[in-house]
MDTraj code that builds the backbone (N, CA, C; nanometers):
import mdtraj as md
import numpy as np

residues = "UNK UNK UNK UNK UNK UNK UNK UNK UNK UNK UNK UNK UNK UNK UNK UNK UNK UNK UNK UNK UNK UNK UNK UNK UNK UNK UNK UNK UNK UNK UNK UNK UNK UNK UNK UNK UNK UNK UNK UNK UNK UNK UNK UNK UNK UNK UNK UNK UNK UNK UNK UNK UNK UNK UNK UNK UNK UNK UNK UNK UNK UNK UNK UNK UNK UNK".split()
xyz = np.array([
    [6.5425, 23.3216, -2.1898],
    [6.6198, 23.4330, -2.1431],
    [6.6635, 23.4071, -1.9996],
    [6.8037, 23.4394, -1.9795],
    [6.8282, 23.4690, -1.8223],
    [6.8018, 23.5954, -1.7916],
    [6.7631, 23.5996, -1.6509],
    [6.7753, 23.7911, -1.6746],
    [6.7763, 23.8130, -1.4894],
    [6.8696, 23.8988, -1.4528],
    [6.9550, 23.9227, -1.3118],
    [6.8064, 24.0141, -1.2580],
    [6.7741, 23.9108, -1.1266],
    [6.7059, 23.9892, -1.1005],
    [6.7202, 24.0943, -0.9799],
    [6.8374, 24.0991, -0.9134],
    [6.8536, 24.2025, -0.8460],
    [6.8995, 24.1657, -0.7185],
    [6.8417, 24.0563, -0.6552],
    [6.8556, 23.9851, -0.4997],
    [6.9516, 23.8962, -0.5630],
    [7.0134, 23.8873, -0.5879],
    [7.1630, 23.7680, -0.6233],
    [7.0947, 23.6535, -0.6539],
    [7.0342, 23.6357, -0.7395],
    [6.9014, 23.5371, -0.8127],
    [6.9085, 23.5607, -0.9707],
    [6.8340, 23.4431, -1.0600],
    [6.8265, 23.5384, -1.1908],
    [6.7151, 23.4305, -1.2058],
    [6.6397, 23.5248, -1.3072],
    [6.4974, 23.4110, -1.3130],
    [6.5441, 23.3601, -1.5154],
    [6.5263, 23.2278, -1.4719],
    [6.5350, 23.1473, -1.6502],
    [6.3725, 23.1822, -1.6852],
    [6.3362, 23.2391, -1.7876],
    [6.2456, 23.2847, -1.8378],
    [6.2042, 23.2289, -1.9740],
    [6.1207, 23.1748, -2.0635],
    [6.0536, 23.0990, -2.1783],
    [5.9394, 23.1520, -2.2001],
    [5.8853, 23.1376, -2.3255],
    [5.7238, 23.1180, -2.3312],
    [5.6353, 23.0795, -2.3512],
    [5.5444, 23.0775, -2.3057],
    [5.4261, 22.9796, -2.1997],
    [5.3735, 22.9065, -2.3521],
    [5.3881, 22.8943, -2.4518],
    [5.3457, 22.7924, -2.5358],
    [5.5437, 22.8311, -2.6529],
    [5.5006, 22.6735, -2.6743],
    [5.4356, 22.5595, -2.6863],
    [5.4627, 22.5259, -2.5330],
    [5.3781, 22.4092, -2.4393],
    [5.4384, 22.4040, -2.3619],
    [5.4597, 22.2757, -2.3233],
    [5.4551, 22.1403, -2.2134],
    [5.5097, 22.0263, -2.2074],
    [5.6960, 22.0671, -2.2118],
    [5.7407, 22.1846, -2.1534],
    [5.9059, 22.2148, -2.1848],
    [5.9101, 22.2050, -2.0153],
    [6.0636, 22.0957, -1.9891],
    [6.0960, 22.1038, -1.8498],
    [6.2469, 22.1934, -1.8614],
    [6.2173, 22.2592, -1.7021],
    [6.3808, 22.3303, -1.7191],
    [6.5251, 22.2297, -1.6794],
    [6.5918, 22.1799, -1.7165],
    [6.6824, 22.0970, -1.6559],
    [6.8151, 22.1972, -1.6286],
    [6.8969, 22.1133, -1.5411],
    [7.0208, 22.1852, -1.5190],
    [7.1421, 22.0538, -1.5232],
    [7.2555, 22.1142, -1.5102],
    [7.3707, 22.0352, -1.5260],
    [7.5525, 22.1324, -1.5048],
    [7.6077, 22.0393, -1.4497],
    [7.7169, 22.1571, -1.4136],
    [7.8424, 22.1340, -1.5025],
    [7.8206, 22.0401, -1.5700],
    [7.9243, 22.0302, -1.6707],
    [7.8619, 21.9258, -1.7928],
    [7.9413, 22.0474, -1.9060],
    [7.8396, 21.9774, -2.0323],
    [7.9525, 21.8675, -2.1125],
    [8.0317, 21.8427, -2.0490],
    [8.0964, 21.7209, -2.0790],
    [8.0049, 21.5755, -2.0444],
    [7.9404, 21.5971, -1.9654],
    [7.8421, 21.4961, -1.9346],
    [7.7272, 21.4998, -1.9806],
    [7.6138, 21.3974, -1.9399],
    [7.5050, 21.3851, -1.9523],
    [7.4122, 21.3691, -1.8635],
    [7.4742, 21.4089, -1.7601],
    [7.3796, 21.4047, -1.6275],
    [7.2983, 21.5440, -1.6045],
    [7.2210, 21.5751, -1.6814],
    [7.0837, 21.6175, -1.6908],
    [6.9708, 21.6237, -1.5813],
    [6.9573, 21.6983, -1.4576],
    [6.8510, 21.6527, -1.4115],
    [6.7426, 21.7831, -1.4127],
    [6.5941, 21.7648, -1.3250],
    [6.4826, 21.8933, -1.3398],
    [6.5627, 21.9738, -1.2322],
    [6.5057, 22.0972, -1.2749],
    [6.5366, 22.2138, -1.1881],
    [6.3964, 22.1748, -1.0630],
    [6.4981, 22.1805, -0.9430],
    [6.3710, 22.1656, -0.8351],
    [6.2788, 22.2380, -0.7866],
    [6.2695, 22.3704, -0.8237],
    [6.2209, 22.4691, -0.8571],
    [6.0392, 22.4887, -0.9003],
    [5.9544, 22.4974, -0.8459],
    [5.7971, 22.4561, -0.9629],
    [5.8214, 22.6558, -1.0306],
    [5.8214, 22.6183, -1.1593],
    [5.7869, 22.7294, -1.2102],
    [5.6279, 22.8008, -1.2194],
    [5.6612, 22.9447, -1.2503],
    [5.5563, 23.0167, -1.2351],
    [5.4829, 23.0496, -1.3543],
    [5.3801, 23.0518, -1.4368],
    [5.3435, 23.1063, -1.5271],
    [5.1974, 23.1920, -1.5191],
    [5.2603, 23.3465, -1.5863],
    [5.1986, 23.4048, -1.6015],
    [5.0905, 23.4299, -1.7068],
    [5.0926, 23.3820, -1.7922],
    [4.9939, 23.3470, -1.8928],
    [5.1074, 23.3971, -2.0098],
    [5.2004, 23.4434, -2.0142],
    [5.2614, 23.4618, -2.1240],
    [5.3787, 23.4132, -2.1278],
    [5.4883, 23.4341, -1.9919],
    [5.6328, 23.3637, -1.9965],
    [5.6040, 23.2847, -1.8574],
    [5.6903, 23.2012, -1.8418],
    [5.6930, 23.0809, -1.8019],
    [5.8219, 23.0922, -1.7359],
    [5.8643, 23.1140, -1.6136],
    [5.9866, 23.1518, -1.5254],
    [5.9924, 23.0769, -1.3747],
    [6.1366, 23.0599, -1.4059],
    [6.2118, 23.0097, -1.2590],
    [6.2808, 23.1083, -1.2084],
    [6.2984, 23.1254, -1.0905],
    [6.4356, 23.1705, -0.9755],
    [6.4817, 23.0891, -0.9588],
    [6.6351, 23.1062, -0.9939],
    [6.7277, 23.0539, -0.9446],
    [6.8652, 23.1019, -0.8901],
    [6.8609, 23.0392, -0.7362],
    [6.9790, 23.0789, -0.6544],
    [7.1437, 23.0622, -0.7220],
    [7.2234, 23.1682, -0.6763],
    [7.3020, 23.0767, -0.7427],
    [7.4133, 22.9699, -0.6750],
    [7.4750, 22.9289, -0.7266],
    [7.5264, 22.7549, -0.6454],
    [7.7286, 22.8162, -0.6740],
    [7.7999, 22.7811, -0.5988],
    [7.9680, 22.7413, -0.6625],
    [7.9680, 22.6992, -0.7936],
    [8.0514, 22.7513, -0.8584],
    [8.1077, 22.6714, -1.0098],
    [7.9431, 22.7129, -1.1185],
    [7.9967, 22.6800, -1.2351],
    [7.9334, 22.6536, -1.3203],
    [7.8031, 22.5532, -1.3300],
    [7.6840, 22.6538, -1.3549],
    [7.5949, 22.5667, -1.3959],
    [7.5348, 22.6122, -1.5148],
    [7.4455, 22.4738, -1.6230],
    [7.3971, 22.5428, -1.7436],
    [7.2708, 22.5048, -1.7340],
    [7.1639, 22.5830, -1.8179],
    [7.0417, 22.5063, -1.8622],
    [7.0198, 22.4499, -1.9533],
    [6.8982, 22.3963, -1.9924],
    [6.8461, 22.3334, -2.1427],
    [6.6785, 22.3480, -2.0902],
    [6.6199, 22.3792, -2.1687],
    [6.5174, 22.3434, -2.1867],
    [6.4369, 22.2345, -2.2660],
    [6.3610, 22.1173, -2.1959],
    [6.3705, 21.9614, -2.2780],
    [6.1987, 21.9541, -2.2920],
    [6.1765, 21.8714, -2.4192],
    [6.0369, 21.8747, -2.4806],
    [6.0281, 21.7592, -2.3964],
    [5.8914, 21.7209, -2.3236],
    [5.8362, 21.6147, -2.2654],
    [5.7899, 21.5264, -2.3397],
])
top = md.Topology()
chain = top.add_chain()
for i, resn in enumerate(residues, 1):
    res = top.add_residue(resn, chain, resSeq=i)
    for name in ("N", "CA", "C"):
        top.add_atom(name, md.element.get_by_symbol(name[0]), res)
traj = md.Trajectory(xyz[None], top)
């Protein structure tokens, strides 16, 4: 889930199993340049969340099995 959290931020949100999942980002999905969100996520024992600022232009996620 994305979800707006209020301070011009939105936290990418998952849950905490299965887990070994990294958040990656990328600004255009014509490519394959894939890298980690620099970000250390937080987990609460149930979801598993980033903040993220937001940047110019388009960016997407994926979430990738390790």
């Amino acid at each position: 889930r994305i979800i707006n959290t209020g301070t011009n931020a939105v936290a990418v949100v998952w849950p905490s199993t299965p887990t070994r999942f990294v958040l990656q980002q990328n600004t255009d999905l014509n490519t394959t340049n894939w890298f980690s969100v620099g970000t250390v996520p937080t987990d609460d024992g149930t979801n598993i969340s980033v903040i993220v600022s937001p940047a110019a232009g388009n960016r997407f996620f994926r979430l990738k099995w390790l």
